[in-house]
Structure formats: structure tokens, C-alpha cells
Backbone as XML, in Angstrom:
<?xml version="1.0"?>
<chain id="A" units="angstrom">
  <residue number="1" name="UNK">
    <atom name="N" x="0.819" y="-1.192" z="0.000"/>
    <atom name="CA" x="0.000" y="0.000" z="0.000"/>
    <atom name="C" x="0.869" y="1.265" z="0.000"/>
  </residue>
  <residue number="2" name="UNK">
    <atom name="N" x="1.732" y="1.099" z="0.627"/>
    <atom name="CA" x="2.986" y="1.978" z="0.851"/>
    <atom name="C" x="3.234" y="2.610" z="-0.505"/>
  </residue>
  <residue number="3" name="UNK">
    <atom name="N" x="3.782" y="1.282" z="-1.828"/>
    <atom name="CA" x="4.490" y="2.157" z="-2.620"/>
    <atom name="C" x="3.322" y="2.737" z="-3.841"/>
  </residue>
  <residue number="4" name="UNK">
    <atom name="N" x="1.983" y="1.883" z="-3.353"/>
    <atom name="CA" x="1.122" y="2.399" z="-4.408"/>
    <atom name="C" x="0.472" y="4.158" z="-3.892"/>
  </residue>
  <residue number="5" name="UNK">
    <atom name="N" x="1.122" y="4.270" z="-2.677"/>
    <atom name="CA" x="0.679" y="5.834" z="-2.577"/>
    <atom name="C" x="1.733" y="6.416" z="-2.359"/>
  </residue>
  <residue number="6" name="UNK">
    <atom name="N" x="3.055" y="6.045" z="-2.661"/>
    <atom name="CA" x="4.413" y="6.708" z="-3.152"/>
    <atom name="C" x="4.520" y="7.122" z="-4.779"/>
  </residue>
  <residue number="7" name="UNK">
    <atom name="N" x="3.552" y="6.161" z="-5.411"/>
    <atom name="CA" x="3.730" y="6.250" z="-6.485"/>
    <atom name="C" x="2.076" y="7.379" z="-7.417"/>
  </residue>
  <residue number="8" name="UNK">
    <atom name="N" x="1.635" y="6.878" z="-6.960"/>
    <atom name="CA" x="0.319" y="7.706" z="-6.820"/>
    <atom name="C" x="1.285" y="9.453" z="-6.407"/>
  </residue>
  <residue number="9" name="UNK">
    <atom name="N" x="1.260" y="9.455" z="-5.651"/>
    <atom name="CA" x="1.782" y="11.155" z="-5.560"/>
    <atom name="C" x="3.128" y="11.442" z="-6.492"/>
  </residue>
  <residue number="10" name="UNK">
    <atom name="N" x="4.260" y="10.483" z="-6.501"/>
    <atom name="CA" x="4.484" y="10.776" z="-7.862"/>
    <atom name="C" x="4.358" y="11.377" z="-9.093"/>
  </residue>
  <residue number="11" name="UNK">
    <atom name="N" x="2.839" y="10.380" z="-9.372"/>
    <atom name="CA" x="2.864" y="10.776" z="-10.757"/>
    <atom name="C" x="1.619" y="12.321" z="-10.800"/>
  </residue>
  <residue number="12" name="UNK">
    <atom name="N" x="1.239" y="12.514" z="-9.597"/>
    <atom name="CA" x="0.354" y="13.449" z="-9.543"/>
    <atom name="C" x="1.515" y="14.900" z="-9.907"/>
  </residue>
  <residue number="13" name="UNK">
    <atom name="N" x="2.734" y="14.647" z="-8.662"/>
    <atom name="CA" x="3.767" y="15.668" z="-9.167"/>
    <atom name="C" x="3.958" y="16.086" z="-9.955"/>
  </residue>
  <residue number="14" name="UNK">
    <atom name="N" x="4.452" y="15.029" z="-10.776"/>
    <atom name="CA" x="5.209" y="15.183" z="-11.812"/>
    <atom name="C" x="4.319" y="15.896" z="-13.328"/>
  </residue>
  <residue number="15" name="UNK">
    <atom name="N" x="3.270" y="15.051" z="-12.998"/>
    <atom name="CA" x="1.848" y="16.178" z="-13.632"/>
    <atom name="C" x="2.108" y="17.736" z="-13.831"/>
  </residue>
  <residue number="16" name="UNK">
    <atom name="N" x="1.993" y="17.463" z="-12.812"/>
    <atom name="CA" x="1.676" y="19.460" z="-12.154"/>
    <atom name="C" x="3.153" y="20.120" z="-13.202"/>
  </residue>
  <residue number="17" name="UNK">
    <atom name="N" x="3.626" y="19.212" z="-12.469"/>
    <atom name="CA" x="5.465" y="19.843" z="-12.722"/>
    <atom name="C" x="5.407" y="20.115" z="-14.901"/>
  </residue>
  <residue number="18" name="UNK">
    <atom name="N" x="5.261" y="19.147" z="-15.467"/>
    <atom name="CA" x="5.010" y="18.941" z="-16.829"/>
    <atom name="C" x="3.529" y="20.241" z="-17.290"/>
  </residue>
  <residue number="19" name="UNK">
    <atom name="N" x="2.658" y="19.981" z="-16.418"/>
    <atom name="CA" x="1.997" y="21.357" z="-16.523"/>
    <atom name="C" x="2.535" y="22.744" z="-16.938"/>
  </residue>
  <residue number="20" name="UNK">
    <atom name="N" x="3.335" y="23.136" z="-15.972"/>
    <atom name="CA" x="3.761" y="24.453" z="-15.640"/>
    <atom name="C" x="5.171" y="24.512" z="-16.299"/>
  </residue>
  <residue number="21" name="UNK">
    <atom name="N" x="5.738" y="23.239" z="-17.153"/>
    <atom name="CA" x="7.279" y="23.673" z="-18.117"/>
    <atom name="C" x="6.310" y="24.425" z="-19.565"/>
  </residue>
  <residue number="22" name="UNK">
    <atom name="N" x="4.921" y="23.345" z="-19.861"/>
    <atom name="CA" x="4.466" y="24.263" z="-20.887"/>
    <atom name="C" x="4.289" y="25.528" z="-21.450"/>
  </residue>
  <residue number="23" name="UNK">
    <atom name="N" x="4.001" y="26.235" z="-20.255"/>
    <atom name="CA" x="3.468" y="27.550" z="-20.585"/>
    <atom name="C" x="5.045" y="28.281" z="-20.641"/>
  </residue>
  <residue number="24" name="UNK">
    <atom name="N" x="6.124" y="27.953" z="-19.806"/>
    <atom name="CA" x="7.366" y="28.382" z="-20.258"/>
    <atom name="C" x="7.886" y="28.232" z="-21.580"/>
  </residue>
  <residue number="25" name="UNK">
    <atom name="N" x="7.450" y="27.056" z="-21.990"/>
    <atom name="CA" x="8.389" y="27.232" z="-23.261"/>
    <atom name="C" x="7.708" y="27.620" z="-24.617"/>
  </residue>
  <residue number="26" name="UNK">
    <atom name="N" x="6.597" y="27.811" z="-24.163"/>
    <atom name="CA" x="5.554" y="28.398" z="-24.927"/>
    <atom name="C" x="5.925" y="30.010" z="-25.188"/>
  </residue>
  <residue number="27" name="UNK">
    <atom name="N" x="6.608" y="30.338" z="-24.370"/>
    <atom name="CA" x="6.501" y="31.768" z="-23.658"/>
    <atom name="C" x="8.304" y="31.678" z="-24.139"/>
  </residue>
  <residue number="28" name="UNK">
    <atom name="N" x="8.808" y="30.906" z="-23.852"/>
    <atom name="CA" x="10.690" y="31.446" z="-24.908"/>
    <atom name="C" x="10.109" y="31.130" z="-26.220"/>
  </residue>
  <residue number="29" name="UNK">
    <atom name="N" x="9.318" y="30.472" z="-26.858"/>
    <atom name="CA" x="9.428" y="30.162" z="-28.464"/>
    <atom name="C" x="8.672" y="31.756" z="-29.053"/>
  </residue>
  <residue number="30" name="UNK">
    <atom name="N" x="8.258" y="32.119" z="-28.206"/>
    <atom name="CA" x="7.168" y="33.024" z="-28.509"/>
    <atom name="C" x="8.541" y="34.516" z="-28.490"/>
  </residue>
  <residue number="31" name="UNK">
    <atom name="N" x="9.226" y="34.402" z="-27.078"/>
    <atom name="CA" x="9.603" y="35.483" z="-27.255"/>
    <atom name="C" x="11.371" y="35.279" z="-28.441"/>
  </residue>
  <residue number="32" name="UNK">
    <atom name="N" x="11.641" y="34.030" z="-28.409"/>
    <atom name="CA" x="12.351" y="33.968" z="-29.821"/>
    <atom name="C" x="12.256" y="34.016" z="-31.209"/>
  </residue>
  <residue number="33" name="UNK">
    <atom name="N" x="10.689" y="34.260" z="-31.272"/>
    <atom name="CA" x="10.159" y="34.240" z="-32.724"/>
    <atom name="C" x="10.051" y="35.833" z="-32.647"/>
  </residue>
  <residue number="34" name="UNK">
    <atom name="N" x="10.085" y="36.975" z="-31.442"/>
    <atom name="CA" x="9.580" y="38.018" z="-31.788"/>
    <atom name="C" x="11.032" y="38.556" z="-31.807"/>
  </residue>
  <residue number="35" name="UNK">
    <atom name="N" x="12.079" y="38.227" z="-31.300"/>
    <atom name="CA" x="13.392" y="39.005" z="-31.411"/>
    <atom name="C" x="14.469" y="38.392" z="-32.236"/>
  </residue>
  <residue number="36" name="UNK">
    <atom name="N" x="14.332" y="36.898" z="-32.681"/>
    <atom name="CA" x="15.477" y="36.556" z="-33.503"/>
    <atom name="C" x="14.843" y="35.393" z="-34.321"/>
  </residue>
  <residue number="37" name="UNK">
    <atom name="N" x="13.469" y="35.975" z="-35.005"/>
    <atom name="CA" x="13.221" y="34.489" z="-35.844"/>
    <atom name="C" x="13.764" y="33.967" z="-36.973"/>
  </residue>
  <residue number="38" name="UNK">
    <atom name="N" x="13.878" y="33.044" z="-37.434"/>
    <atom name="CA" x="14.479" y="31.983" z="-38.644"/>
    <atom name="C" x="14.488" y="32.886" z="-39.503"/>
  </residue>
  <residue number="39" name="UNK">
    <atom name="N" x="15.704" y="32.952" z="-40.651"/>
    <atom name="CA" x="15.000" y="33.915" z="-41.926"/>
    <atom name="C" x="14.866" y="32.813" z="-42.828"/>
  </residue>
  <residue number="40" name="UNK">
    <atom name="N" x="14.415" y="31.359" z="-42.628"/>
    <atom name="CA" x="13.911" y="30.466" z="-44.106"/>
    <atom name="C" x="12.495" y="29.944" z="-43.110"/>
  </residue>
  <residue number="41" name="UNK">
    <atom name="N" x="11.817" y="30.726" z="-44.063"/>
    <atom name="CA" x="10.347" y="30.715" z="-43.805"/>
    <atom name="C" x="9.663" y="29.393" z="-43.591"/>
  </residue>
  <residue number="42" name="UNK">
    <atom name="N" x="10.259" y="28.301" z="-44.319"/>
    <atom name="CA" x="9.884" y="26.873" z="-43.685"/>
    <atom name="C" x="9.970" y="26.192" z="-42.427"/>
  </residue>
  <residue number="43" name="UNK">
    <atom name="N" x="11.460" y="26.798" z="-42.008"/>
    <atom name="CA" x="11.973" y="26.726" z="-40.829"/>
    <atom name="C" x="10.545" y="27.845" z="-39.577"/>
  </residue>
  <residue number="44" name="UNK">
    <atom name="N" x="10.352" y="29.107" z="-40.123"/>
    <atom name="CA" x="9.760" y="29.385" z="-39.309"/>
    <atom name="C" x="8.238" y="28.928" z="-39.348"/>
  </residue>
  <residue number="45" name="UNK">
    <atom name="N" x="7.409" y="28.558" z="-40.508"/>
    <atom name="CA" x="6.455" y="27.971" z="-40.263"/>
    <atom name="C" x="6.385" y="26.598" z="-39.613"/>
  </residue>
  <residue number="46" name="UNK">
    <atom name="N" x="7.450" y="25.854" z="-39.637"/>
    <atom name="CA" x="7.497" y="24.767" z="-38.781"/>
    <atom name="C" x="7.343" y="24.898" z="-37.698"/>
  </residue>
  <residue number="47" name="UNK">
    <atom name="N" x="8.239" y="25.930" z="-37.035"/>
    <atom name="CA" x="7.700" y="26.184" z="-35.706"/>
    <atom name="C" x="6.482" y="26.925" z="-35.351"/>
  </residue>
  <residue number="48" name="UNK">
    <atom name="N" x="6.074" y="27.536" z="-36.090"/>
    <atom name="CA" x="4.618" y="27.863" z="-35.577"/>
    <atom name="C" x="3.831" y="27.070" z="-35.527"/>
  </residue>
  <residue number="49" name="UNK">
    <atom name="N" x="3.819" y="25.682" z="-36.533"/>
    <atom name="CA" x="2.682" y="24.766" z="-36.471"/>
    <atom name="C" x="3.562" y="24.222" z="-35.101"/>
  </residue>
  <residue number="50" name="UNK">
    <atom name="N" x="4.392" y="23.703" z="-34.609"/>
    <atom name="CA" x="4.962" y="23.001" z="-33.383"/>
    <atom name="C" x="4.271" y="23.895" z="-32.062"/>
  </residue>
  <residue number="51" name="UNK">
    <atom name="N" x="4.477" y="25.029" z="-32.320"/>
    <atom name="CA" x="4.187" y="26.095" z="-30.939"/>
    <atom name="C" x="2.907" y="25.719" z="-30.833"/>
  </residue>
  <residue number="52" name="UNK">
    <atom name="N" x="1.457" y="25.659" z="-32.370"/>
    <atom name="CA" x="0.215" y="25.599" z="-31.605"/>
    <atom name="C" x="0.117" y="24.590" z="-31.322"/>
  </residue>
  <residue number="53" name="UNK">
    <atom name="N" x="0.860" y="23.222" z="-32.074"/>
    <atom name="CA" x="0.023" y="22.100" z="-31.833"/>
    <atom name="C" x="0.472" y="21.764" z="-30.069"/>
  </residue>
  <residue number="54" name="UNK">
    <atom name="N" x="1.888" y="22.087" z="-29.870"/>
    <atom name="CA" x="2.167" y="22.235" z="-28.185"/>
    <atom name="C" x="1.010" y="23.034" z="-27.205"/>
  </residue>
  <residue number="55" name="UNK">
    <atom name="N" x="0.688" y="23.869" z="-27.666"/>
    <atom name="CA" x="-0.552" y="24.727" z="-27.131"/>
    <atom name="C" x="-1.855" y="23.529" z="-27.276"/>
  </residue>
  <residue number="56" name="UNK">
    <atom name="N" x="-2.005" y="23.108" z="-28.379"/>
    <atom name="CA" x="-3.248" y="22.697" z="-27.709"/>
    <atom name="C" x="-3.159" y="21.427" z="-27.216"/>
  </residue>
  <residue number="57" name="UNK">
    <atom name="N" x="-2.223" y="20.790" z="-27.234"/>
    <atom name="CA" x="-1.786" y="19.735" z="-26.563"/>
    <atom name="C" x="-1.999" y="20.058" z="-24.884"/>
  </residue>
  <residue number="58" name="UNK">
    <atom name="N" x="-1.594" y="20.924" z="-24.346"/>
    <atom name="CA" x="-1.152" y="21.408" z="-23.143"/>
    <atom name="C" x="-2.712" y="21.810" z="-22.790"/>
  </residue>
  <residue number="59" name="UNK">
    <atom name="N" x="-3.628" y="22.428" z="-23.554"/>
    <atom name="CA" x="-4.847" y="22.588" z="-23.550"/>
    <atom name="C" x="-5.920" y="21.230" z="-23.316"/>
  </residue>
  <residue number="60" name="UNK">
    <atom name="N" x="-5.187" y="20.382" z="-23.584"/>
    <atom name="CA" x="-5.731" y="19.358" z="-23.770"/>
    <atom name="C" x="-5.439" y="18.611" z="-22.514"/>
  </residue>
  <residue number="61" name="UNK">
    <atom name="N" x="-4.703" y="19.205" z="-21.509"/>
    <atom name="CA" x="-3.951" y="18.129" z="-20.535"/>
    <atom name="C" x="-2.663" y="16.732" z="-20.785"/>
  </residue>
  <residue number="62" name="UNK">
    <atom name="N" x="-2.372" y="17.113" z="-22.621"/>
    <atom name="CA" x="-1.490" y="16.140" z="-22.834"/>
    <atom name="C" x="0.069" y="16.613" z="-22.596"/>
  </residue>
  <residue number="63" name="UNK">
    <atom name="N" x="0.272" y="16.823" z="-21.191"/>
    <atom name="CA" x="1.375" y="17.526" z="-20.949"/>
    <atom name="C" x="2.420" y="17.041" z="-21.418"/>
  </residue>
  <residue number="64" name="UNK">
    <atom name="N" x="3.025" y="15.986" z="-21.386"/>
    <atom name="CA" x="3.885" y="15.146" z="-21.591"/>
    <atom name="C" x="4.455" y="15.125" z="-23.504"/>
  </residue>
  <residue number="65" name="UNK">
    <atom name="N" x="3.074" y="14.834" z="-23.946"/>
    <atom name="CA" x="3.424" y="15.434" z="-25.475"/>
    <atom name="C" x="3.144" y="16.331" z="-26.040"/>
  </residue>
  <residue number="66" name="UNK">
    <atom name="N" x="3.164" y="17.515" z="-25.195"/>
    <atom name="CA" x="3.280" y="19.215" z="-25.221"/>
    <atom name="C" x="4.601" y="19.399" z="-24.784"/>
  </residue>
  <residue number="67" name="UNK">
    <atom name="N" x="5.097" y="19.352" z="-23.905"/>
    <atom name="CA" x="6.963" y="18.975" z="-23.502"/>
    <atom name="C" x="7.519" y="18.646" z="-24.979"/>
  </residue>
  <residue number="68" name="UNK">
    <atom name="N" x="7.454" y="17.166" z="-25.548"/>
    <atom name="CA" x="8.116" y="17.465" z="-26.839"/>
    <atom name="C" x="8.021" y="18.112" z="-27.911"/>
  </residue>
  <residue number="69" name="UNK">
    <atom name="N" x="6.472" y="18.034" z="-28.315"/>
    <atom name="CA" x="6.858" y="19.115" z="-29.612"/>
    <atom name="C" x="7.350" y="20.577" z="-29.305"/>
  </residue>
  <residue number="70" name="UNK">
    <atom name="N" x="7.129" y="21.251" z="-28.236"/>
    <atom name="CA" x="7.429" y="22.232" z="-28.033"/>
    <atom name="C" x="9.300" y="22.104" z="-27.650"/>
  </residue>
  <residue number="71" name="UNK">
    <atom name="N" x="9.890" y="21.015" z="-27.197"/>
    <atom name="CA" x="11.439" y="20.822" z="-27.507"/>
    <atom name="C" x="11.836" y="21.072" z="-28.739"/>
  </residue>
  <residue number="72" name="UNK">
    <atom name="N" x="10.893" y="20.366" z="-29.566"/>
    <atom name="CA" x="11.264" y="20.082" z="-30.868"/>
    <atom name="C" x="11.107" y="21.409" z="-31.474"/>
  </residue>
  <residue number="73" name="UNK">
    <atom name="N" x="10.224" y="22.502" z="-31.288"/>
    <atom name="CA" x="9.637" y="23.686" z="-31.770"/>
    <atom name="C" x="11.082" y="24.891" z="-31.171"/>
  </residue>
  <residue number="74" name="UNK">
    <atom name="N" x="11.841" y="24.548" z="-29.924"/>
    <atom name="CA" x="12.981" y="25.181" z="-29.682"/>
    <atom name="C" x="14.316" y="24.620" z="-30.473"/>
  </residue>
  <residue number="75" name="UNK">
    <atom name="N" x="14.032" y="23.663" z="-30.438"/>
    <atom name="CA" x="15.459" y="22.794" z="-31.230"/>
    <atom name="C" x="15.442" y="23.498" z="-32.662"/>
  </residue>
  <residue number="76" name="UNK">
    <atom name="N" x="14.423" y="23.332" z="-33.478"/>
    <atom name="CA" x="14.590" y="24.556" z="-34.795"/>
    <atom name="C" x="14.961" y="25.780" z="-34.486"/>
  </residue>
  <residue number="77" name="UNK">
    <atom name="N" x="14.407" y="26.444" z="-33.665"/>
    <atom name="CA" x="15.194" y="27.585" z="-33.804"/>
    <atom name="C" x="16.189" y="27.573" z="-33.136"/>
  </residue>
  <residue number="78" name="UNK">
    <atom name="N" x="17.033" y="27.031" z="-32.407"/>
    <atom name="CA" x="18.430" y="27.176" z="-32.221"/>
    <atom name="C" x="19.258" y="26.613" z="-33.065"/>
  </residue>
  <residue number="79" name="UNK">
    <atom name="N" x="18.893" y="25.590" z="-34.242"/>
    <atom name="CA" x="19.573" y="25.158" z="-34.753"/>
    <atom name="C" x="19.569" y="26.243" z="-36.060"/>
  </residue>
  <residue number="80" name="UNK">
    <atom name="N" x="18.738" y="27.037" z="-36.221"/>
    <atom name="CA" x="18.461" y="28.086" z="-37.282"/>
    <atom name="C" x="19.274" y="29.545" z="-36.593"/>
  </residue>
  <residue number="81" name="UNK">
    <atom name="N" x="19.707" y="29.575" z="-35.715"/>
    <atom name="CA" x="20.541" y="30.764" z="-35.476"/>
    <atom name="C" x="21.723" y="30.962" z="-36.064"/>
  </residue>
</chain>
């Protein structure tokens, strides 16, 4: 019983925690698209479709695969600098 309510609060944490990286990196892609965005327009429409579909992912409570595309939505633009 022990580790099923060690683990139970766990994953409730870690929830929350995956919650609240979203809106951060939502919030650097956003403010890297307004001060140093991509100049090959594929590159930057890629990340805009990555930023919403992370948004509504995160909207959706799918925190976990709002975390990656939105990695993936920073990884272009640093690799485009």
C-alpha cells in the first residue's frame, strides 16, 4: 500500500510539474520568434505549427506530449541561429 501511494503522488507531481514547463516554453518560443526568428520561412512555419500544436496539446492536458513538440519547436530555432 505503501508504494502504491508513493507512487500515486508521484505521478500526480510530476503532472503538475510537466503542466507548468508548458506555458514556459511556450513563452521562450514566442519570445524567440519576436526578437530573432528563422529567416527560411519553412523553418519558421514549422515552428509555428509546433508552438500551436504544443498549445493545444497542453490545452488538452497532454502535458507530456506538449513537452516534446514544443522541444522540438525550440530545437529549430536554435539550430536556425
Amino acid at each position: 500500500m505503501r508504494r502504491l501511494a508513493t507512487f500515486l503522488a508521484t505521478a500526480l507531481f510530476s503532472t503538475s510539474l510537466w503542466a507548468m514547463h508548458c506555458p514556459a516554453d511556450m513563452a521562450k518560443i514566442d519570445g524567440l520568434l519576436k526578437t530573432n526568428p528563422p529567416s527560411d520561412a519553412a523553418v519558421l512555419a514549422q515552428v509555428q505549427k509546433l508552438r500551436a500544436e504544443g498549445e493545444t496539446l497542453h490545452k488538452a492536458g497532454n502535458h507530456g506530449e506538449s513537452v516534446k513538440v514544443l522541444a522540438e519547436a525550440l530545437q529549430l530555432l536554435e539550430a536556425s541561429e
